[in-house]
N, CA, C, O and CB atoms as a CASP TS submission, in Angstrom:
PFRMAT TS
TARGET T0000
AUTHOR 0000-0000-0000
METHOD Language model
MODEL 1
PARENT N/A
ATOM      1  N   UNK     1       0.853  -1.173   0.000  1.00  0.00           N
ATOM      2  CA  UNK     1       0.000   0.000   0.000  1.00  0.00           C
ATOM      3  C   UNK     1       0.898   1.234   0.000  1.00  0.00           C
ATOM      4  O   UNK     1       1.771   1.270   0.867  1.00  0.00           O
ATOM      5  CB  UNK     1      -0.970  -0.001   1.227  1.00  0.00           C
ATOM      6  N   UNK     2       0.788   2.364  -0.956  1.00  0.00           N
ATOM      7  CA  UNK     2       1.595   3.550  -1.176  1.00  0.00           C
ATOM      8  C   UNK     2       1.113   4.319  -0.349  1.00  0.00           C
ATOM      9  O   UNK     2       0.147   4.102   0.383  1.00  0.00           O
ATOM     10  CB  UNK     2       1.645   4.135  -2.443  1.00  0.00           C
ATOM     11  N   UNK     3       1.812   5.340  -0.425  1.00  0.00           N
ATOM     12  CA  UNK     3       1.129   6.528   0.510  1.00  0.00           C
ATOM     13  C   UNK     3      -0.113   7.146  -0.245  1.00  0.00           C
ATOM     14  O   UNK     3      -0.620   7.886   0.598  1.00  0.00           O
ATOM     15  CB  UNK     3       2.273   7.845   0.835  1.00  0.00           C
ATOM     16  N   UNK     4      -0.660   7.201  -1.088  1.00  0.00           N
ATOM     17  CA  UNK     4      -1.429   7.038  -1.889  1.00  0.00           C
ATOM     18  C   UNK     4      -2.593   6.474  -1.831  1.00  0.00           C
ATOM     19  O   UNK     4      -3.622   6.850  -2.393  1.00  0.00           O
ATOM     20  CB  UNK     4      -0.968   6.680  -2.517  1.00  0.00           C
ATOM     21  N   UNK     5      -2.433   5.512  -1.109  1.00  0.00           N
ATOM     22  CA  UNK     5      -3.658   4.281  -1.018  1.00  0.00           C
ATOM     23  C   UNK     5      -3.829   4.306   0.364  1.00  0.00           C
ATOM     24  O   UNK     5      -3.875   3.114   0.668  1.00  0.00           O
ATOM     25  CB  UNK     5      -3.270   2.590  -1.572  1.00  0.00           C
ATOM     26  N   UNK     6      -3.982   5.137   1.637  1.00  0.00           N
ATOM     27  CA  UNK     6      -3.948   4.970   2.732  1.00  0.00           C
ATOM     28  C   UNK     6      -5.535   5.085   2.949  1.00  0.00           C
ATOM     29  O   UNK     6      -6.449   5.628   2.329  1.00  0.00           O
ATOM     30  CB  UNK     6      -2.977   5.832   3.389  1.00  0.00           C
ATOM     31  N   UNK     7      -5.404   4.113   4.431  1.00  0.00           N
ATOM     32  CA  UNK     7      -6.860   3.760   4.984  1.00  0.00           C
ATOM     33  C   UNK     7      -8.065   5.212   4.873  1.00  0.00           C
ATOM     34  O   UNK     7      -7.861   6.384   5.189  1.00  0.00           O
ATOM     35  CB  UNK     7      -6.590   3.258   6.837  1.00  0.00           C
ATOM     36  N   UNK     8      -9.102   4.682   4.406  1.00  0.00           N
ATOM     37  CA  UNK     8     -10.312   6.103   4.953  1.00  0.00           C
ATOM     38  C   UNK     8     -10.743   5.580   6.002  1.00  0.00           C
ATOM     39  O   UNK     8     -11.101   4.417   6.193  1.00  0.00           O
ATOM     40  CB  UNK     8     -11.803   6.591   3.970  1.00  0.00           C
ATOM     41  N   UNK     9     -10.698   6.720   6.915  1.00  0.00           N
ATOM     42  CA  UNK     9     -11.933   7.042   7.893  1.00  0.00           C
ATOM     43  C   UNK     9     -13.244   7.164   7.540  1.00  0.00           C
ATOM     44  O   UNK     9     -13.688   7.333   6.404  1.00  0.00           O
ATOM     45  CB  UNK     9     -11.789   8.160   8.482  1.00  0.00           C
ATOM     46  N   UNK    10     -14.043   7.040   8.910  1.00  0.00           N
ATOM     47  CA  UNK    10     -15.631   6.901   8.266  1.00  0.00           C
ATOM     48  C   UNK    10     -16.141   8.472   8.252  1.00  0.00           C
ATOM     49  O   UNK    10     -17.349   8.696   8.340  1.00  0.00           O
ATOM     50  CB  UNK    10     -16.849   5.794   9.402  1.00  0.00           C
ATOM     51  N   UNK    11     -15.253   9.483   8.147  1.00  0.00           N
ATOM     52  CA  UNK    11     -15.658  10.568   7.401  1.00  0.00           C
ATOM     53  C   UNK    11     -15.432  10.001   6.119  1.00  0.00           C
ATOM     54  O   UNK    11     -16.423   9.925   5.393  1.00  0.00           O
ATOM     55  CB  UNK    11     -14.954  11.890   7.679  1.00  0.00           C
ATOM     56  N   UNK    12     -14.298   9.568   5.659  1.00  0.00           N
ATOM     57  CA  UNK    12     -13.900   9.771   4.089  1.00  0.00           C
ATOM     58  C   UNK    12     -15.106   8.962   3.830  1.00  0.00           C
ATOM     59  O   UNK    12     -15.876   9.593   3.106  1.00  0.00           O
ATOM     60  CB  UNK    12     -12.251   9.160   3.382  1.00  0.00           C
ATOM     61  N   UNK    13     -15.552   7.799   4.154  1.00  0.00           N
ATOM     62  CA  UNK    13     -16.456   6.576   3.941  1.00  0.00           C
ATOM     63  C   UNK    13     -17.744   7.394   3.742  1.00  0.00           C
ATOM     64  O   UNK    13     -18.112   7.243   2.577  1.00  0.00           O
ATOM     65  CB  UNK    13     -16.516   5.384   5.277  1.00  0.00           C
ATOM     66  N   UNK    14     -18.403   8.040   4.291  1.00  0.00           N
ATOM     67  CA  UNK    14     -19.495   9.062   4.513  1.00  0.00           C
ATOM     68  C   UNK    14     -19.723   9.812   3.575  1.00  0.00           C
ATOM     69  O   UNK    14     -20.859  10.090   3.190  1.00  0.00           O
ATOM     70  CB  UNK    14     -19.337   9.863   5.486  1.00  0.00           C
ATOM     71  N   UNK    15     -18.562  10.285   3.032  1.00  0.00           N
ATOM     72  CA  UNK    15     -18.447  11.367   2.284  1.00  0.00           C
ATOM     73  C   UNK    15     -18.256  10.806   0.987  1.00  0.00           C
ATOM     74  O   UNK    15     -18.937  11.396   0.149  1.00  0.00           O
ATOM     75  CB  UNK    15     -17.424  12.283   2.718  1.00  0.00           C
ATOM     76  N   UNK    16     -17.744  10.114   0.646  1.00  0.00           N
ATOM     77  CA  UNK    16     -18.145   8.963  -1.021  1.00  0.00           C
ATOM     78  C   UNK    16     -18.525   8.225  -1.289  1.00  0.00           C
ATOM     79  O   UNK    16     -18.120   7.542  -2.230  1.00  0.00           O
ATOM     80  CB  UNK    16     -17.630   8.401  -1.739  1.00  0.00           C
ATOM     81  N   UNK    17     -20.023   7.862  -0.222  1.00  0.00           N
ATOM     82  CA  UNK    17     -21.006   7.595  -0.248  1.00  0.00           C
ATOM     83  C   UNK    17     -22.245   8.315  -0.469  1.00  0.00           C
ATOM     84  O   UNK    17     -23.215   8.055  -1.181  1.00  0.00           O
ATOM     85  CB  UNK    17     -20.939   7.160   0.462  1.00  0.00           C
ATOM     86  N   UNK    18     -21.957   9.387   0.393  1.00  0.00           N
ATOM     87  CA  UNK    18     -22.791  10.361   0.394  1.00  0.00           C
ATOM     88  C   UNK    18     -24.123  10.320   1.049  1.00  0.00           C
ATOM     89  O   UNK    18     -25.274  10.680   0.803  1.00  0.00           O
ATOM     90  CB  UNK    18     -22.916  10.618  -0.735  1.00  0.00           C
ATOM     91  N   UNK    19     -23.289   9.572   2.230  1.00  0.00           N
ATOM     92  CA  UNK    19     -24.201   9.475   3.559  1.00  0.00           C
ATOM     93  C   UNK    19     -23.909  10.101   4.361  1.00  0.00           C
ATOM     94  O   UNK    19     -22.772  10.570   4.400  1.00  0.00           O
ATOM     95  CB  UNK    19     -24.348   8.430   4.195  1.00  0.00           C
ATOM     96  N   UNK    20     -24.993  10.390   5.481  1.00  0.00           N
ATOM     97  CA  UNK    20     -24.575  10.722   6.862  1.00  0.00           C
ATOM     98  C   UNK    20     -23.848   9.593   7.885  1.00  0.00           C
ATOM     99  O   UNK    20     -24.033   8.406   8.156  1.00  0.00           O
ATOM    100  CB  UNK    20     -25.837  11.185   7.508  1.00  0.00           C
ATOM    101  N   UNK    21     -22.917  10.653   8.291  1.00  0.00           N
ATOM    102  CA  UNK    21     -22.014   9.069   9.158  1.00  0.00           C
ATOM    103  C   UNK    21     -22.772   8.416   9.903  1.00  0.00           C
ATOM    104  O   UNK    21     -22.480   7.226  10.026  1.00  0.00           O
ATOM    105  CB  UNK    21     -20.734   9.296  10.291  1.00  0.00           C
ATOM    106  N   UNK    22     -23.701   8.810  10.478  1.00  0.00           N
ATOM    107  CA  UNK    22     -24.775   7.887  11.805  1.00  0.00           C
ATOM    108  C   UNK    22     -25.295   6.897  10.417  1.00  0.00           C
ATOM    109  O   UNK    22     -25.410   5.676  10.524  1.00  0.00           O
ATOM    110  CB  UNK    22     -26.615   9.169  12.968  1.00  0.00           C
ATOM    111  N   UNK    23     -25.447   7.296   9.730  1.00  0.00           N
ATOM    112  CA  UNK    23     -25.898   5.774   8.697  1.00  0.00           C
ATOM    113  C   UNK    23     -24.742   4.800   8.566  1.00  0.00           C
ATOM    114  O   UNK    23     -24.923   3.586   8.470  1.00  0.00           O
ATOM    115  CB  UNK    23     -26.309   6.168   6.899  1.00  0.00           C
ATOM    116  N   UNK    24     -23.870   5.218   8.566  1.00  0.00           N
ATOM    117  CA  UNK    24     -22.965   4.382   8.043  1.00  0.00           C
ATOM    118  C   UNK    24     -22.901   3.158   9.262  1.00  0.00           C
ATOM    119  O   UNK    24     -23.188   1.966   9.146  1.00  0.00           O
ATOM    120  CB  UNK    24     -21.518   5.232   7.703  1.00  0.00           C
ATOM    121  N   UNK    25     -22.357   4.002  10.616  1.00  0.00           N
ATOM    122  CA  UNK    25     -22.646   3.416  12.276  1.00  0.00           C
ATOM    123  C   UNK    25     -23.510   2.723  12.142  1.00  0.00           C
ATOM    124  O   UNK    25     -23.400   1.500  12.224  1.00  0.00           O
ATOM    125  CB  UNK    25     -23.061   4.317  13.470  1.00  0.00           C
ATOM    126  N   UNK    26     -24.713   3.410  11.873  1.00  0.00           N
ATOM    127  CA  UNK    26     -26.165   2.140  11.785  1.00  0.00           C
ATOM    128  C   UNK    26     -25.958   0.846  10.794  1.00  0.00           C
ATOM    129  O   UNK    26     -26.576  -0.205  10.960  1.00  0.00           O
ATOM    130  CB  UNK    26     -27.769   2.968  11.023  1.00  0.00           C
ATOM    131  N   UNK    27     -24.922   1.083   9.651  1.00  0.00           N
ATOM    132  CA  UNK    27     -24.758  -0.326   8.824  1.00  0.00           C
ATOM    133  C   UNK    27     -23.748  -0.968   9.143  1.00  0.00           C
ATOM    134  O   UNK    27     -23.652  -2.096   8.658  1.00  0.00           O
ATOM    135  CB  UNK    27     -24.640  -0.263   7.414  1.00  0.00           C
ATOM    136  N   UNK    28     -22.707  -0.500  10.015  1.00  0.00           N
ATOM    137  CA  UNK    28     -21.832  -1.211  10.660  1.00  0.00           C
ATOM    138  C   UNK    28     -22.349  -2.441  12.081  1.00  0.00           C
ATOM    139  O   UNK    28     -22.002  -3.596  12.331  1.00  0.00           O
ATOM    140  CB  UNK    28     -20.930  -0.031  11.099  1.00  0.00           C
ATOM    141  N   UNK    29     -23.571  -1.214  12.928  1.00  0.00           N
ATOM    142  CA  UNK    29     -23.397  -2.177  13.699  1.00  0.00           C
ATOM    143  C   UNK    29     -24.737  -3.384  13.387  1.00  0.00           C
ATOM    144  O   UNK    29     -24.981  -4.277  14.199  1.00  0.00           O
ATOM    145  CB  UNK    29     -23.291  -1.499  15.181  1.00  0.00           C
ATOM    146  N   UNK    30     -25.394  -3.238  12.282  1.00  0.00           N
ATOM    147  CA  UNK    30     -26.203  -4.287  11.920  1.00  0.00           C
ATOM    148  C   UNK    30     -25.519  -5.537  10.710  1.00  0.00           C
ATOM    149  O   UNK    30     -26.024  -6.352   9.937  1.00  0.00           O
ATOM    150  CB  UNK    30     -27.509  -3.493  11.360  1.00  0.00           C
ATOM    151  N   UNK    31     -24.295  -5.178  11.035  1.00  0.00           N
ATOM    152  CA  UNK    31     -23.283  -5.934   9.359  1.00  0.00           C
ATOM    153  C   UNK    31     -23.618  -5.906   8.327  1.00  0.00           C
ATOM    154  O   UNK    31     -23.459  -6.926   7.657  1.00  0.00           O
ATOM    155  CB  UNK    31     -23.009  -7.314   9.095  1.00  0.00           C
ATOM    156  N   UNK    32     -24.247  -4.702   7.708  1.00  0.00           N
ATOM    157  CA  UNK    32     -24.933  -4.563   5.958  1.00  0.00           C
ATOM    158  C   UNK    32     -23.819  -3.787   5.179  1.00  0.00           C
ATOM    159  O   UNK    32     -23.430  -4.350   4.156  1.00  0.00           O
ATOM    160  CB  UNK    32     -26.653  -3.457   5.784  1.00  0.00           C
ATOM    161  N   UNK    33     -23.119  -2.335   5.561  1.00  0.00           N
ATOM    162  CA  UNK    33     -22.790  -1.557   5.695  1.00  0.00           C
ATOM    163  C   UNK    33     -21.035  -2.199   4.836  1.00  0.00           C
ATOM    164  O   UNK    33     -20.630  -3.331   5.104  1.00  0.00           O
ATOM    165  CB  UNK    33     -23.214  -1.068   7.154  1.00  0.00           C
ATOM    166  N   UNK    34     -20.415  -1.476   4.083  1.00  0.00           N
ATOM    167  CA  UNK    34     -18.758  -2.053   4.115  1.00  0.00           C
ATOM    168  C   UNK    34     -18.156  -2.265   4.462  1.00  0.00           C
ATOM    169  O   UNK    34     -17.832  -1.305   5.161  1.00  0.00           O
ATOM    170  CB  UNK    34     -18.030  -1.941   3.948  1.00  0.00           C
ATOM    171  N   UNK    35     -17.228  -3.330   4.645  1.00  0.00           N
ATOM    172  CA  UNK    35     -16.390  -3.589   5.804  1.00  0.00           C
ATOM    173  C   UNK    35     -15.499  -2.833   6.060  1.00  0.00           C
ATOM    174  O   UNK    35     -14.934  -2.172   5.188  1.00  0.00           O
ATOM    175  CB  UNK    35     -15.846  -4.622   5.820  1.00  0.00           C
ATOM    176  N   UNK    36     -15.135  -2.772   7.584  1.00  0.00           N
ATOM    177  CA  UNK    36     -14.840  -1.850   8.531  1.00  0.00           C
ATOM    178  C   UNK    36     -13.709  -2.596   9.054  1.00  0.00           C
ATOM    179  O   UNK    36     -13.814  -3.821   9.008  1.00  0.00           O
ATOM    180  CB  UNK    36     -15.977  -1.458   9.521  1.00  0.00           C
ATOM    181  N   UNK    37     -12.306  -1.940   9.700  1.00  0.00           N
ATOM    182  CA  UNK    37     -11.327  -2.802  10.375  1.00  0.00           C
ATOM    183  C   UNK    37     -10.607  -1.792  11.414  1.00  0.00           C
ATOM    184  O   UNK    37     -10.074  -0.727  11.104  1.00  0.00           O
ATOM    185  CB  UNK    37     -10.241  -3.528   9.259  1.00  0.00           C
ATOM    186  N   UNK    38     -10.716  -2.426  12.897  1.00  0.00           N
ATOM    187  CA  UNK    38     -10.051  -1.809  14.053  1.00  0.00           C
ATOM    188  C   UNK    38      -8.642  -1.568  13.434  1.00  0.00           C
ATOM    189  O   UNK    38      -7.929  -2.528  13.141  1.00  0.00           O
ATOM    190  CB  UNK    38     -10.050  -2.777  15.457  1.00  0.00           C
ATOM    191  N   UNK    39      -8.257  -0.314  13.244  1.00  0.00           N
ATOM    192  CA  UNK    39      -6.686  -0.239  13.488  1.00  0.00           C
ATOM    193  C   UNK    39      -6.427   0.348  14.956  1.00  0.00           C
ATOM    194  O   UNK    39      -6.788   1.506  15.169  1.00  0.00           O
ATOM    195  CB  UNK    39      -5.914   0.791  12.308  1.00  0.00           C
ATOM    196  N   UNK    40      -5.815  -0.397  15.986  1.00  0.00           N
ATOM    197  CA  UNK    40      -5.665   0.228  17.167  1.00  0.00           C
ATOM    198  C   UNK    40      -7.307   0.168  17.798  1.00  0.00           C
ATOM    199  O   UNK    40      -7.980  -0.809  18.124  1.00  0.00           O
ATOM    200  CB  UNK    40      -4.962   1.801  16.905  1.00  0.00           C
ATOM    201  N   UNK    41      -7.693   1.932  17.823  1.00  0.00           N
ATOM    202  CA  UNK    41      -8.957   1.671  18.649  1.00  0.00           C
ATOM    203  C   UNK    41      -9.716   2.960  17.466  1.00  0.00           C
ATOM    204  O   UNK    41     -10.708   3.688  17.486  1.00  0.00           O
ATOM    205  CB  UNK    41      -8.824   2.063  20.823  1.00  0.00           C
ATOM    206  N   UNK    42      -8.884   2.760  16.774  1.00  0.00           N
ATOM    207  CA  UNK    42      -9.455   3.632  15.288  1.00  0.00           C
ATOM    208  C   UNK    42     -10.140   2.366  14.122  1.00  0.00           C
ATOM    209  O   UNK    42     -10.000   1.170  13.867  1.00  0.00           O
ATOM    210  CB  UNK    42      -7.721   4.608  14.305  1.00  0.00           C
ATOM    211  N   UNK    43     -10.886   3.479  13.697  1.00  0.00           N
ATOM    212  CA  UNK    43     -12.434   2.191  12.740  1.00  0.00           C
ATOM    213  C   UNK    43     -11.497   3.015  11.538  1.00  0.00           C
ATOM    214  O   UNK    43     -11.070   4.149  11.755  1.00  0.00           O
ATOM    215  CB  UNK    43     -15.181   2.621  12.886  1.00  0.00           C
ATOM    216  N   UNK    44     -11.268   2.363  10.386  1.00  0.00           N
ATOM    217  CA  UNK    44     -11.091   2.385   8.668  1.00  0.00           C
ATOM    218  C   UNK    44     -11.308   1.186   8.107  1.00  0.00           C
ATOM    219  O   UNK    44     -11.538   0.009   8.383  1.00  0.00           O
ATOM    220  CB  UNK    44      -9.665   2.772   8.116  1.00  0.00           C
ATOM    221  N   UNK    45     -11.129   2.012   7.117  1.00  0.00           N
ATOM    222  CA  UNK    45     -11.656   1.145   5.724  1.00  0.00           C
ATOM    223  C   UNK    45     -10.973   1.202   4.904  1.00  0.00           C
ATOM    224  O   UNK    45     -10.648   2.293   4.436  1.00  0.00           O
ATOM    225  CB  UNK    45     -12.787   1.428   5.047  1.00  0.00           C
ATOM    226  N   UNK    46     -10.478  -0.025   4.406  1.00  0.00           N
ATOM    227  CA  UNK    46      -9.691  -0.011   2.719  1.00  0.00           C
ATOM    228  C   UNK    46     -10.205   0.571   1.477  1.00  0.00           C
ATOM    229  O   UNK    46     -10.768  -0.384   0.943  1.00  0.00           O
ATOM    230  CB  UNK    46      -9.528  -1.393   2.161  1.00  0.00           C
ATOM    231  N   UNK    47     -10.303   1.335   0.900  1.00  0.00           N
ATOM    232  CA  UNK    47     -11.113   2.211  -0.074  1.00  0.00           C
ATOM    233  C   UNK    47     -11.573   0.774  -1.209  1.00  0.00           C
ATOM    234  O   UNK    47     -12.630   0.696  -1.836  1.00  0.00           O
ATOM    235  CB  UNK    47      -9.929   3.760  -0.926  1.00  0.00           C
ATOM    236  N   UNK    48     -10.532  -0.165  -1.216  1.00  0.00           N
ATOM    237  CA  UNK    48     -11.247  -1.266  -2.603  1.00  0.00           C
ATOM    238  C   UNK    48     -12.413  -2.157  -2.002  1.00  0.00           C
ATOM    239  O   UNK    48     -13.302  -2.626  -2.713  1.00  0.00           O
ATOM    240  CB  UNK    48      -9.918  -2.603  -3.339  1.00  0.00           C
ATOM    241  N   UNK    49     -12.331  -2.356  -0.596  1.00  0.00           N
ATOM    242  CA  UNK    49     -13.303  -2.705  -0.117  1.00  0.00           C
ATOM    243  C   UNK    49     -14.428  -1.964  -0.177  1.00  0.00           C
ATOM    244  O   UNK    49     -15.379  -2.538  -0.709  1.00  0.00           O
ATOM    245  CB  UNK    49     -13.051  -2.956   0.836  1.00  0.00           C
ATOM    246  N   UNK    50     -14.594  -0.968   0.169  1.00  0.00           N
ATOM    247  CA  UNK    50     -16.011   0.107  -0.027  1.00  0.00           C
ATOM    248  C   UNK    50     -16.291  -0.346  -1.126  1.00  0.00           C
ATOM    249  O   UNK    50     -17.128  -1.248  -1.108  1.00  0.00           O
ATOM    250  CB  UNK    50     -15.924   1.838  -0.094  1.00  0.00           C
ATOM    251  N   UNK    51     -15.621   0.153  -2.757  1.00  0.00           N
ATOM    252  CA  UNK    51     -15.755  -0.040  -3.870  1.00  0.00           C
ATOM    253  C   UNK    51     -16.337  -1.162  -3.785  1.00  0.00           C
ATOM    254  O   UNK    51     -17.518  -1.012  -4.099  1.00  0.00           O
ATOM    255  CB  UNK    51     -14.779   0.074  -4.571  1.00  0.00           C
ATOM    256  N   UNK    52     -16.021  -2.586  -3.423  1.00  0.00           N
ATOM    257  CA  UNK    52     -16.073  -3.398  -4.110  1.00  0.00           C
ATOM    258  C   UNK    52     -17.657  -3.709  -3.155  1.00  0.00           C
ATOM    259  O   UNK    52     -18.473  -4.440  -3.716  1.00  0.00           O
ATOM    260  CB  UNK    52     -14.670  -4.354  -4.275  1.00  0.00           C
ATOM    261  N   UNK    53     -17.930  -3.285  -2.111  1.00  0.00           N
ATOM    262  CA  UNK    53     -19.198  -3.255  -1.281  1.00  0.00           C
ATOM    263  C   UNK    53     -20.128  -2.448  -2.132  1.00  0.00           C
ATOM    264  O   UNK    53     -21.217  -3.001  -2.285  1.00  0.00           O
ATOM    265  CB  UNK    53     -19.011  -2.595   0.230  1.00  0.00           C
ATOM    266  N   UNK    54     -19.981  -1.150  -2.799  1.00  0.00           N
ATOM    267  CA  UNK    54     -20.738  -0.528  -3.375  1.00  0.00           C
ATOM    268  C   UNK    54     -21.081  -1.701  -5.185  1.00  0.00           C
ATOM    269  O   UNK    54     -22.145  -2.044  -5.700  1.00  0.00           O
ATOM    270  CB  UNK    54     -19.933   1.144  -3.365  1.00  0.00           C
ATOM    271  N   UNK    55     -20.275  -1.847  -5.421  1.00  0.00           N
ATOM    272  CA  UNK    55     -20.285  -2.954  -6.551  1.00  0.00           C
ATOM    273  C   UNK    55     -21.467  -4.281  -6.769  1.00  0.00           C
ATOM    274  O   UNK    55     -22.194  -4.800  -7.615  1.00  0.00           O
ATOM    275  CB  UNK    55     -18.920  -3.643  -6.319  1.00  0.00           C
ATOM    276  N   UNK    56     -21.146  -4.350  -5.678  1.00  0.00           N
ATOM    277  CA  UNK    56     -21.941  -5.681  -4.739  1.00  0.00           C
ATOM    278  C   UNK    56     -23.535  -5.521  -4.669  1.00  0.00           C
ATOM    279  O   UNK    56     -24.314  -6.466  -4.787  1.00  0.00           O
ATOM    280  CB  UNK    56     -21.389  -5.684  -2.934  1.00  0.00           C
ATOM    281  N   UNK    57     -23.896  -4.215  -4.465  1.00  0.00           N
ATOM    282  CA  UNK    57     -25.975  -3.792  -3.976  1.00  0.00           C
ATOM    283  C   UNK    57     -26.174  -3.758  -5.539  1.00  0.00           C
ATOM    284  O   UNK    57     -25.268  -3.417  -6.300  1.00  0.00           O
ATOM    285  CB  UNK    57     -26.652  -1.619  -2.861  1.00  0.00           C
ATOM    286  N   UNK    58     -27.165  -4.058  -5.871  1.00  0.00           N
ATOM    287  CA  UNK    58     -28.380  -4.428  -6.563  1.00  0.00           C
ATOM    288  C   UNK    58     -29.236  -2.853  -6.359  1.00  0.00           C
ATOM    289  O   UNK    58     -30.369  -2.702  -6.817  1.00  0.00           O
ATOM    290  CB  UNK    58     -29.198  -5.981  -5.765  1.00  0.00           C
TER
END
């Protein structure tokens, strides 16, 4: 991973989605939502994962 490709936060996640973050929270903690990964005691997301979650809905 380059410096380039670094983890989003669930602002960045929110924001190229173009949700409100309490939605996003709400699809995290029901497991619908893109996957999400503890770094430390910080929540991100791999950006190809989102993608590939947004890819995924019908």
């Amino acid at each position: 991973m380059t410096r380039d490709e670094r983890l989003w936060t669930p602002e960045d996640v929110s924001e190229f989605l173009g949700i409100p973050i309490g939605t996003l929270y709400q699809w995290r903690t029901r497991r619908t939502g893109p996957p999400g990964r503890r770094v430390g005691k910080h929540l991100r997301y791999v950006p190809g994962d989102v993608l590939a979650w947004v890819l995924e809905q019908s």
